[in-house]
Biotite code that builds the C-alpha atoms (Angstrom):
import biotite.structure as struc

atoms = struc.array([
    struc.Atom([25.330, -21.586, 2.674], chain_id="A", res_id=1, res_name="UNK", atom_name="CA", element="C"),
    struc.Atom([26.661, -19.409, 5.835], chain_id="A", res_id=2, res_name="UNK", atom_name="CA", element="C"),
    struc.Atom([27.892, -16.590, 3.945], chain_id="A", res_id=3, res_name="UNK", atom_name="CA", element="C"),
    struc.Atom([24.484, -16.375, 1.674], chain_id="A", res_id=4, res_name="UNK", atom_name="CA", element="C"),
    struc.Atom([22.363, -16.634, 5.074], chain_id="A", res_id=5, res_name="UNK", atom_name="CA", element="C"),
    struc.Atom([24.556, -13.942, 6.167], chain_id="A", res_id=6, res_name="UNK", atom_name="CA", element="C"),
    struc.Atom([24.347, -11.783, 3.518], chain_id="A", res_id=7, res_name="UNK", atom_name="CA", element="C"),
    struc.Atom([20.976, -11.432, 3.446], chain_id="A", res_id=8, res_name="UNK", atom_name="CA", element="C"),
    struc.Atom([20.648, -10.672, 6.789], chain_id="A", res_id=9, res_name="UNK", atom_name="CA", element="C"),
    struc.Atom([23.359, -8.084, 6.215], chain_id="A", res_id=10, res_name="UNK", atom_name="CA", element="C"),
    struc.Atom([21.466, -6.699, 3.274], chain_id="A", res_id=11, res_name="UNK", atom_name="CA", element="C"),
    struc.Atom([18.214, -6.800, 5.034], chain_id="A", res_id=12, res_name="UNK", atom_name="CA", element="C"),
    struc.Atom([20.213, -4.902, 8.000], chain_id="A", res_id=13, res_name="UNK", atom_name="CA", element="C"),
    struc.Atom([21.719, -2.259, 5.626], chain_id="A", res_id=14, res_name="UNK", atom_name="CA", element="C"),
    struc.Atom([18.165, -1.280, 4.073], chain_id="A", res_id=15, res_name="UNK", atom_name="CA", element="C"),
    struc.Atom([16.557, -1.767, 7.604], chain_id="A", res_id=16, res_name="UNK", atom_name="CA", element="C"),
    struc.Atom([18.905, 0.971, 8.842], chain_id="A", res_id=17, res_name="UNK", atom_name="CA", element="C"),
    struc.Atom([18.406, 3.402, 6.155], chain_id="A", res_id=18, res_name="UNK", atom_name="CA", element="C"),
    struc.Atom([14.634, 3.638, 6.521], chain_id="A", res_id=19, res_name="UNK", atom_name="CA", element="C"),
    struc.Atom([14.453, 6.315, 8.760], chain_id="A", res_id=20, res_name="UNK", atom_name="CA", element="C"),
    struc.Atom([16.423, 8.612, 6.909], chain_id="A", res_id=21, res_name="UNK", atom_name="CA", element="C"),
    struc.Atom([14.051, 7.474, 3.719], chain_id="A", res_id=22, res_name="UNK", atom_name="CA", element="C"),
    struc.Atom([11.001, 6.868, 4.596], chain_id="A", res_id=23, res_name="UNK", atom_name="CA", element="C"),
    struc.Atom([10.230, 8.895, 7.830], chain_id="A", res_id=24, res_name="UNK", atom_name="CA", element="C"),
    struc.Atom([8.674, 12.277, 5.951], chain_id="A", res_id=25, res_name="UNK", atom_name="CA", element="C"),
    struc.Atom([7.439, 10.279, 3.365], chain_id="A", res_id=26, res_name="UNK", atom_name="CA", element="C"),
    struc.Atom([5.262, 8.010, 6.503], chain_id="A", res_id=27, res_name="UNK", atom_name="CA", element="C"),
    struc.Atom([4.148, 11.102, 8.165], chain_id="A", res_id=28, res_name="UNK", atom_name="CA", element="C"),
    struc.Atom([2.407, 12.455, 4.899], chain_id="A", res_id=29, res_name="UNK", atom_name="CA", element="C"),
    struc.Atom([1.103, 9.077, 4.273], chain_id="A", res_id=30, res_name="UNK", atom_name="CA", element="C"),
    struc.Atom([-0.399, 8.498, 7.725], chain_id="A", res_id=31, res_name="UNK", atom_name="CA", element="C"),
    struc.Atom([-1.723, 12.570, 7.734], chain_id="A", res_id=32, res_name="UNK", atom_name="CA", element="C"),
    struc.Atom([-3.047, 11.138, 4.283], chain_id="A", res_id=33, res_name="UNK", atom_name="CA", element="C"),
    struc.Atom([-5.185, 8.197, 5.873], chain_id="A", res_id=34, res_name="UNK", atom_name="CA", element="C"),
    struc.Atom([-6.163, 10.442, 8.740], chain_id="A", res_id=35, res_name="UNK", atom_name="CA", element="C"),
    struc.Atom([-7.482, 12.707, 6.592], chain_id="A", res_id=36, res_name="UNK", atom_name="CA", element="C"),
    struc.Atom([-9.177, 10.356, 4.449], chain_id="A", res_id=37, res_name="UNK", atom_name="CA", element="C"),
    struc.Atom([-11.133, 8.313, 7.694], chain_id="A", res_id=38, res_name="UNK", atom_name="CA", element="C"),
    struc.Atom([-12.211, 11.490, 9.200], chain_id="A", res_id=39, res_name="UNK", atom_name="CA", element="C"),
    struc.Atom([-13.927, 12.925, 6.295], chain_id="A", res_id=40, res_name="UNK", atom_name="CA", element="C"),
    struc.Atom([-15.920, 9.458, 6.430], chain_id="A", res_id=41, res_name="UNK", atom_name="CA", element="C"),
    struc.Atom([-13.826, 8.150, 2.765], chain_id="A", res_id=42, res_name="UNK", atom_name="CA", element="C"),
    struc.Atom([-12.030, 4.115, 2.779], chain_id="A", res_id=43, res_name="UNK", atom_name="CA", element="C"),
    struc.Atom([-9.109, 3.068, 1.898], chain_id="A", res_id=44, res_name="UNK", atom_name="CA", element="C"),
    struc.Atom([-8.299, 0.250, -1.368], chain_id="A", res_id=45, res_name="UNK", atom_name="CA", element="C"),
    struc.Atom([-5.269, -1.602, -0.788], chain_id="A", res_id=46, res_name="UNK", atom_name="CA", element="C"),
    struc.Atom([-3.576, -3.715, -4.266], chain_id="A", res_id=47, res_name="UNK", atom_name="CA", element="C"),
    struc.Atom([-0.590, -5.344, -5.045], chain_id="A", res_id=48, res_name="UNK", atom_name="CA", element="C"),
    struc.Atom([0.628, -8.719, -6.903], chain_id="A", res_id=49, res_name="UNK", atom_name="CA", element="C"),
    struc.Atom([2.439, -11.688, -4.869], chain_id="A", res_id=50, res_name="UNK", atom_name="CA", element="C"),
    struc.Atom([3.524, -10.704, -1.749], chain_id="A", res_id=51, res_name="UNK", atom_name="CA", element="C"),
    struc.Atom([2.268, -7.314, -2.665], chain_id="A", res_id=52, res_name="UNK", atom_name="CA", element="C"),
    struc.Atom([-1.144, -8.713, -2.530], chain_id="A", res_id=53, res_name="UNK", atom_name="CA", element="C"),
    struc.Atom([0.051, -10.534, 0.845], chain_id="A", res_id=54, res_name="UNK", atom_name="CA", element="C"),
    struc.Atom([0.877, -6.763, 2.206], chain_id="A", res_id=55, res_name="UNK", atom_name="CA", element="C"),
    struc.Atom([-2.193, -5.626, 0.785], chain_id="A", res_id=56, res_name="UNK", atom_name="CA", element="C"),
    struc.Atom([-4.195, -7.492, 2.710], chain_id="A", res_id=57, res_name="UNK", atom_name="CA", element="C"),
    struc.Atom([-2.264, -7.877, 5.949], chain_id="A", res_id=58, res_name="UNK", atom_name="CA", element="C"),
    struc.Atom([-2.240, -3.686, 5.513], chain_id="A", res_id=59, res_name="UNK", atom_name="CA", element="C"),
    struc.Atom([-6.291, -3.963, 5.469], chain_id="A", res_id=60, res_name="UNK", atom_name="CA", element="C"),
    struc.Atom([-6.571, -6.442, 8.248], chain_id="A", res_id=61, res_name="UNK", atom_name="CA", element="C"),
    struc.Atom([-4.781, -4.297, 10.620], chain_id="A", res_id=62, res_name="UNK", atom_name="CA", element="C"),
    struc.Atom([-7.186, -1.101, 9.879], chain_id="A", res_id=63, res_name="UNK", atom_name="CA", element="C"),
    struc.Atom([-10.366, -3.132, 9.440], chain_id="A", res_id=64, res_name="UNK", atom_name="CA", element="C"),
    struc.Atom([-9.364, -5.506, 13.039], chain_id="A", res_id=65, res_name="UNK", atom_name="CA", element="C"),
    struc.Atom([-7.068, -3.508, 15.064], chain_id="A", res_id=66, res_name="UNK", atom_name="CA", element="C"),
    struc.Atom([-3.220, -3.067, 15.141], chain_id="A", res_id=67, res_name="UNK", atom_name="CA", element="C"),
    struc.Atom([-2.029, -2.506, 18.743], chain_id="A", res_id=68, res_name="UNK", atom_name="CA", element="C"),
    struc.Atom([-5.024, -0.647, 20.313], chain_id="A", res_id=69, res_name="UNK", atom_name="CA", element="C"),
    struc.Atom([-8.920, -1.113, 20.756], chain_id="A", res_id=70, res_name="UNK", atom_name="CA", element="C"),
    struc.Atom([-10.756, 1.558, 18.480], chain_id="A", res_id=71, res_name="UNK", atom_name="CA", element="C"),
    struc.Atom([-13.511, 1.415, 16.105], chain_id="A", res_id=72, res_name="UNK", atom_name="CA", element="C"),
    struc.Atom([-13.206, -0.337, 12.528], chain_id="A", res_id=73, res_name="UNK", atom_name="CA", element="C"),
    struc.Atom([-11.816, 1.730, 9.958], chain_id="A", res_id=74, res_name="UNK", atom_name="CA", element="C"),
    struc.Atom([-13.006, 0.894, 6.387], chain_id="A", res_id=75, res_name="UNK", atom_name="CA", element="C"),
    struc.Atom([-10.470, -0.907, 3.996], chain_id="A", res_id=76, res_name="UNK", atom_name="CA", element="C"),
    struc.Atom([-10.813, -3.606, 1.397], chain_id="A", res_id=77, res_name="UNK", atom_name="CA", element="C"),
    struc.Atom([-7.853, -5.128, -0.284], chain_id="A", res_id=78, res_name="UNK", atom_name="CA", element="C"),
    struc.Atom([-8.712, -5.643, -3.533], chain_id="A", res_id=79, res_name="UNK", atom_name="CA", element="C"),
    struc.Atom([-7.122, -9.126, -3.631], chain_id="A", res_id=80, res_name="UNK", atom_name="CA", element="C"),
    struc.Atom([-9.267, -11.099, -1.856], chain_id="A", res_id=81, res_name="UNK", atom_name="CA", element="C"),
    struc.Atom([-12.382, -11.890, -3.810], chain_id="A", res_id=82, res_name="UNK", atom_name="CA", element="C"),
    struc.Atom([-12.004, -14.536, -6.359], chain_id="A", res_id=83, res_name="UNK", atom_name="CA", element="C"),
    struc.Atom([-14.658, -14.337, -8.028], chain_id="A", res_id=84, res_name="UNK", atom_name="CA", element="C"),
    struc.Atom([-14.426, -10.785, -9.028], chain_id="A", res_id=85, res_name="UNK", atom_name="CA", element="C"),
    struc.Atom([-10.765, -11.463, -10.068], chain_id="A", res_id=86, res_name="UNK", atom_name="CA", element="C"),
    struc.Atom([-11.225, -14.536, -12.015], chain_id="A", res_id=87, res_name="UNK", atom_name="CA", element="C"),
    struc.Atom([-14.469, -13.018, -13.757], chain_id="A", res_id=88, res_name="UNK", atom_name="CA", element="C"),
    struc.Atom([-12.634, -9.382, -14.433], chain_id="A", res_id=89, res_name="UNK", atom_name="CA", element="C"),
    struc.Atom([-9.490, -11.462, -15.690], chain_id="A", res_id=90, res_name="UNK", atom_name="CA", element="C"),
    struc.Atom([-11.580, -13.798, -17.654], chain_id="A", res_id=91, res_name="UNK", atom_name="CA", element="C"),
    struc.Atom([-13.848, -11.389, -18.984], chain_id="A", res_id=92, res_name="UNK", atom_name="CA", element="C"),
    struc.Atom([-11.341, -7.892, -19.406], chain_id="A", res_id=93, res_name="UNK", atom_name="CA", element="C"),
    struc.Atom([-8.358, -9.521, -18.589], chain_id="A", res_id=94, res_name="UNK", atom_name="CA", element="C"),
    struc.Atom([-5.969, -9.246, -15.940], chain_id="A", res_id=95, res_name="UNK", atom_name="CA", element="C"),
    struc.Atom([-4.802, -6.047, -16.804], chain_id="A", res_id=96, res_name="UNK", atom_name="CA", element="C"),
    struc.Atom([-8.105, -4.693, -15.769], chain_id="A", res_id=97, res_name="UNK", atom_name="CA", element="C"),
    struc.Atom([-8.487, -6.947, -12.191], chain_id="A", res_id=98, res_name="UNK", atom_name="CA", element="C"),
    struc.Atom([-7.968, -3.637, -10.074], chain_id="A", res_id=99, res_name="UNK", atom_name="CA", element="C"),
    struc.Atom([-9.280, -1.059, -12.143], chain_id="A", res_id=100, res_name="UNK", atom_name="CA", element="C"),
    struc.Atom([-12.853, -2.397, -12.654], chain_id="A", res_id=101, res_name="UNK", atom_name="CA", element="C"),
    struc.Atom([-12.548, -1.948, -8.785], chain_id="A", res_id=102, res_name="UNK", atom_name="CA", element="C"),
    struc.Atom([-11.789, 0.904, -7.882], chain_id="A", res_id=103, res_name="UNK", atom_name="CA", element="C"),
    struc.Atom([-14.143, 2.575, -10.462], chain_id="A", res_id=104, res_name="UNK", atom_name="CA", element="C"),
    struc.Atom([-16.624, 0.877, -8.422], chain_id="A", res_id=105, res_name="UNK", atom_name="CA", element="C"),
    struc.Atom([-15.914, 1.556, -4.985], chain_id="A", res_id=106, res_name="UNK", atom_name="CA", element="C"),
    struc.Atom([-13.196, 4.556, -5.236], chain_id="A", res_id=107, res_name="UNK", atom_name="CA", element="C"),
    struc.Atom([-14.691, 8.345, -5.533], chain_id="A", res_id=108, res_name="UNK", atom_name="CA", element="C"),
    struc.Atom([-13.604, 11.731, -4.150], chain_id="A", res_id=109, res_name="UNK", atom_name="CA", element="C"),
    struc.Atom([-12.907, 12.076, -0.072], chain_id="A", res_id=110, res_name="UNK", atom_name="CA", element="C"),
    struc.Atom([-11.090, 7.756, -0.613], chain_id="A", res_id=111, res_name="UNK", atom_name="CA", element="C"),
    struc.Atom([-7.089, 6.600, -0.786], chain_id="A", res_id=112, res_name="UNK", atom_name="CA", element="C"),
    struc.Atom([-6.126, 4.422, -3.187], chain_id="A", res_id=113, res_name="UNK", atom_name="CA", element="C"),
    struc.Atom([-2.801, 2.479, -2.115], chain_id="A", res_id=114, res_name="UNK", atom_name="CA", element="C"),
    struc.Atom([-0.737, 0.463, -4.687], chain_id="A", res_id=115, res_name="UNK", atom_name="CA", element="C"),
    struc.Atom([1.934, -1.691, -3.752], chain_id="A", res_id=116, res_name="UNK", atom_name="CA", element="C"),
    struc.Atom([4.363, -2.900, -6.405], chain_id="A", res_id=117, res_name="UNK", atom_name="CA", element="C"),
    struc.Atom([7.911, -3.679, -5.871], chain_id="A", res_id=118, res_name="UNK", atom_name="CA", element="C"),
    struc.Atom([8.948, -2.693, -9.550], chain_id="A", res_id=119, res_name="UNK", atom_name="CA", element="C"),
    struc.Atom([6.502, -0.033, -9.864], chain_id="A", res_id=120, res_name="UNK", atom_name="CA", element="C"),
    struc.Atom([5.426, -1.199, -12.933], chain_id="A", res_id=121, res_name="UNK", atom_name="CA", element="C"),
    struc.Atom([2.674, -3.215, -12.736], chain_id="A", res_id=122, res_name="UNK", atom_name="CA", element="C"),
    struc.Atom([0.114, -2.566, -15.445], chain_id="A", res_id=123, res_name="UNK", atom_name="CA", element="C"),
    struc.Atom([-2.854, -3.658, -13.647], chain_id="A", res_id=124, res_name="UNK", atom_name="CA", element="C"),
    struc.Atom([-1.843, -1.253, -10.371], chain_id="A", res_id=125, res_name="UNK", atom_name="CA", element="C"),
    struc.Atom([-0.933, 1.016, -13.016], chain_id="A", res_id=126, res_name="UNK", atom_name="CA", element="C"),
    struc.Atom([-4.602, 0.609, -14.464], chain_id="A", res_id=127, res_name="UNK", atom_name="CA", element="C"),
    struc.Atom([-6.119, 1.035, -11.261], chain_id="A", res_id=128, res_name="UNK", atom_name="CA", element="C"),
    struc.Atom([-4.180, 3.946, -10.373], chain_id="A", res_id=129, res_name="UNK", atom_name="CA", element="C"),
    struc.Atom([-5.156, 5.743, -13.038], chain_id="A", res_id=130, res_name="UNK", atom_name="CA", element="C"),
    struc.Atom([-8.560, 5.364, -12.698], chain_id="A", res_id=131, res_name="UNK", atom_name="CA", element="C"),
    struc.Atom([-8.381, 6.062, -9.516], chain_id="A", res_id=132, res_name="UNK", atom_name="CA", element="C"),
    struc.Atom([-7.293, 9.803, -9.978], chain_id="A", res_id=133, res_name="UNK", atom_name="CA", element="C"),
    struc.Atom([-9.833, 9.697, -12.295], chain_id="A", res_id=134, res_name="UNK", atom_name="CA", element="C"),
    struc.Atom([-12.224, 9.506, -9.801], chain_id="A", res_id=135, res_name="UNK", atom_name="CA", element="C"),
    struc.Atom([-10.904, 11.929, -7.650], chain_id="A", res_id=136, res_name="UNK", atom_name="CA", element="C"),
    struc.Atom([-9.382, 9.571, -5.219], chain_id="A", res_id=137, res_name="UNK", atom_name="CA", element="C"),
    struc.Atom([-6.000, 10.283, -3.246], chain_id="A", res_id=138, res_name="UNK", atom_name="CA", element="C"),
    struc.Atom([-3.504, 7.930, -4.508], chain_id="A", res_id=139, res_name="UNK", atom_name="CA", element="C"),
    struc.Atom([-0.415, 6.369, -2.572], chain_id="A", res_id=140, res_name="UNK", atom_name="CA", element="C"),
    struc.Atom([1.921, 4.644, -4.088], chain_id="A", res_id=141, res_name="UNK", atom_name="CA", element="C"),
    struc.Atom([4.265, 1.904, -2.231], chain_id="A", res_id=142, res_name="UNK", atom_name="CA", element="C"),
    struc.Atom([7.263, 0.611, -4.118], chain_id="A", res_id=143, res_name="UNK", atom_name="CA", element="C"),
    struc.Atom([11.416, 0.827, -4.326], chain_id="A", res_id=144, res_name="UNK", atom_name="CA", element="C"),
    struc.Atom([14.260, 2.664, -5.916], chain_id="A", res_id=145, res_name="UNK", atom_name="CA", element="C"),
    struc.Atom([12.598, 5.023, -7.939], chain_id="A", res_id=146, res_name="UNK", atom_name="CA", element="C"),
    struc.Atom([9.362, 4.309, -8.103], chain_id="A", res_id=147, res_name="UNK", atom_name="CA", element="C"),
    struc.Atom([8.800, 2.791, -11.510], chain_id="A", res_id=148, res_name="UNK", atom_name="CA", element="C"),
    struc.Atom([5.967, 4.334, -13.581], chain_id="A", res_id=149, res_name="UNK", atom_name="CA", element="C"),
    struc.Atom([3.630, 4.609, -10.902], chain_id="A", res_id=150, res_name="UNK", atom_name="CA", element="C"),
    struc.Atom([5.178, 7.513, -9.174], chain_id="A", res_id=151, res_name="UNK", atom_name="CA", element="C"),
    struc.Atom([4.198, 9.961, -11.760], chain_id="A", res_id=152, res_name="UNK", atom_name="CA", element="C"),
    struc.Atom([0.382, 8.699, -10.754], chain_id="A", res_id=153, res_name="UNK", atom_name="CA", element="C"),
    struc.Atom([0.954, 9.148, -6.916], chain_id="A", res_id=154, res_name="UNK", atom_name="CA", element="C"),
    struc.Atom([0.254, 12.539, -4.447], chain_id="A", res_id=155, res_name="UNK", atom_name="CA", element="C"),
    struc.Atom([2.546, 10.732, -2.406], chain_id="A", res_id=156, res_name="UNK", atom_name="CA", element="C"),
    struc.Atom([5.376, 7.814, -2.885], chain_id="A", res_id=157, res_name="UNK", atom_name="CA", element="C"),
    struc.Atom([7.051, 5.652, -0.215], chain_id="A", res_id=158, res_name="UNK", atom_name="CA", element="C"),
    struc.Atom([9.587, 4.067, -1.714], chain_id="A", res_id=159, res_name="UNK", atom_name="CA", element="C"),
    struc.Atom([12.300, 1.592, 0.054], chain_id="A", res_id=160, res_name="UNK", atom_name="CA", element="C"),
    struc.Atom([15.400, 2.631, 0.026], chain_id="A", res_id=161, res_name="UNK", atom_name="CA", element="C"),
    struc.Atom([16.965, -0.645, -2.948], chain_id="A", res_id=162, res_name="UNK", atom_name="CA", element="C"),
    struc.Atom([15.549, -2.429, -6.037], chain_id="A", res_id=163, res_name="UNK", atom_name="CA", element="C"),
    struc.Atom([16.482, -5.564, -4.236], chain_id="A", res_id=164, res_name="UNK", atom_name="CA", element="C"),
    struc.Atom([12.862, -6.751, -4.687], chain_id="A", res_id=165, res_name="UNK", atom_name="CA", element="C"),
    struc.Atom([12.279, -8.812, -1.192], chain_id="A", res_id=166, res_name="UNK", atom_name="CA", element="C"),
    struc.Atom([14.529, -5.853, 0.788], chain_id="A", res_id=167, res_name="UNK", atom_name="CA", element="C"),
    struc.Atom([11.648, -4.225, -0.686], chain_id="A", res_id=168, res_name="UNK", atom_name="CA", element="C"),
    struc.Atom([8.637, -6.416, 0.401], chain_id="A", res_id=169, res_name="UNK", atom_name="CA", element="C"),
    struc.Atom([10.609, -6.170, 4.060], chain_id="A", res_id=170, res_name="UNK", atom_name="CA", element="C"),
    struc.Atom([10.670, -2.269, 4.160], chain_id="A", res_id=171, res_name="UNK", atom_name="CA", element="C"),
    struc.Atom([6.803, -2.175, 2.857], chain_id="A", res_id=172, res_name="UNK", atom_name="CA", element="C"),
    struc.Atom([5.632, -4.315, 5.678], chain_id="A", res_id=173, res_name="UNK", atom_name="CA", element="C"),
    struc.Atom([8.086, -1.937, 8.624], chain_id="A", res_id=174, res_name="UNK", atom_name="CA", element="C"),
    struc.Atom([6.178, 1.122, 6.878], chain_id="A", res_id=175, res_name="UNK", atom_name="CA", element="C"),
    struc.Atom([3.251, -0.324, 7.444], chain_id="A", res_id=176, res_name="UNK", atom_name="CA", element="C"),
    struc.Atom([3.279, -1.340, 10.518], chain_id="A", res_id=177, res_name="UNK", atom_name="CA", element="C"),
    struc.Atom([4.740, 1.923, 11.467], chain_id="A", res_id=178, res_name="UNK", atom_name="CA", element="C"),
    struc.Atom([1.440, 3.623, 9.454], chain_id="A", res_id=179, res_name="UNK", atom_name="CA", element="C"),
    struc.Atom([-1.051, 1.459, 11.479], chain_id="A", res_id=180, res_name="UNK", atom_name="CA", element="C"),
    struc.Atom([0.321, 2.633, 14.584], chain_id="A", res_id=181, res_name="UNK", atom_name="CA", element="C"),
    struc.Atom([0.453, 6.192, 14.030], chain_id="A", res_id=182, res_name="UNK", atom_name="CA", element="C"),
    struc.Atom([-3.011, 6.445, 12.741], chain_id="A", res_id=183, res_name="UNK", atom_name="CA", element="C"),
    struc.Atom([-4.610, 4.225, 15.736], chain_id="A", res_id=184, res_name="UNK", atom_name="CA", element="C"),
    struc.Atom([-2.578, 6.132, 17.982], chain_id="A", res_id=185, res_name="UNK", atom_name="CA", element="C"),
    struc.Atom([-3.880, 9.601, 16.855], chain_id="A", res_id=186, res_name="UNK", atom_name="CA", element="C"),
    struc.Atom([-7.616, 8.163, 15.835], chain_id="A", res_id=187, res_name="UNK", atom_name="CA", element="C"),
    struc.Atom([-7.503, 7.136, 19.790], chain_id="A", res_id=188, res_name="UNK", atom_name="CA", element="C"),
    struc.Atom([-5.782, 10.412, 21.018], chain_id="A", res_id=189, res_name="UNK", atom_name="CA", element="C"),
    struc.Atom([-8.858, 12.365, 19.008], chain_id="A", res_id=190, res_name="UNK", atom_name="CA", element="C"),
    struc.Atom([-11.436, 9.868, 19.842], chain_id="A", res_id=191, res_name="UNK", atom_name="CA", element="C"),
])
């Protein structure tokens, strides 16, 4: 038991380590990205599966509430928190369609559409992704290795540094984190 304790925490040290070097550009777009998006007065959609969905939501709690500083609300919904638009969507279209049918009714030109999948191949981010450029949305795209099939829908990718999937879920949380507080840092410095 030891040695797999300490193995993870070595993995989870290894990837932790290389995130700078992998994801530091790749934040800075993202965060210019959500600038942009709040200032022209668009909102950001959040989605994911599992702990995806857990990120997506923790990611719109710290916008919506606050991360470290007091500023106003910014607008973001994670679209996996209302139950009975995902149990109607997935009963009615299927679950394939869960995100989609939601972001072609709240996403349009001047938002950000975020998708968070570990594999990158999640057809119902996939969906949504789609229709999101569709709509003329921005699109970021959250995930590991090399993206899976959602990179070729993203104008931007942040992708963690393994395919170990819960390295993966550990680097997505650091990055965001790390994209609250640059945005509520310069939101506050322009304010």
């Amino acid at each position: 038991m030891k040695d797999a304790i300490r193995e993870g925490l070595e993995e989870h040290r290894r990837v932790a380590e290389s995130l700078a070097a992998a994801m530091a550009e790749s934040i800075e777009r993202a965060a210019g990205m959500i600038l942009d998006t709040y200032r022209r007065g668009g909102k950001v959609l959040i989605m994911g599966n599992g702990g995806s969905a857990a990120d997506a939501q923790h990611f719109a709690a710290e916008l919506v509430g606050r991360y470290r500083r007091e500023r106003r609300a910014l607008p973001a919904i994670a679209l996996t928190t209302d139950t009975s638009i995902l149990t109607s969507v997935s009963n009615d279209y299927g679950y394939a369609d869960v995100f989609k049918r939601q972001v072609e009714a709240h996403a349009g030109p001047g938002d950000l559409v975020v998708g968070i999948s570990t594999s990158g191949n999640s057809e119902n981010v996939l969906r949504a992704l789609a229709a999101a450029r569709a709509r003329g949305a921005a699109v970021i795209v959250m995930g590991g290795g090399d993206g899976g099939k959602m990179a070729a829908l993203a104008d931007l990718a942040l992708l963690a540094p393994t395919t170990a999937t819960p390295r993966i879920q550990e680097a997505h949380i650091t990055a965001i984190h790390v994209l609250c507080d640059v945005v509520e840092a310069e939101l506050a410095a322009g304010a």
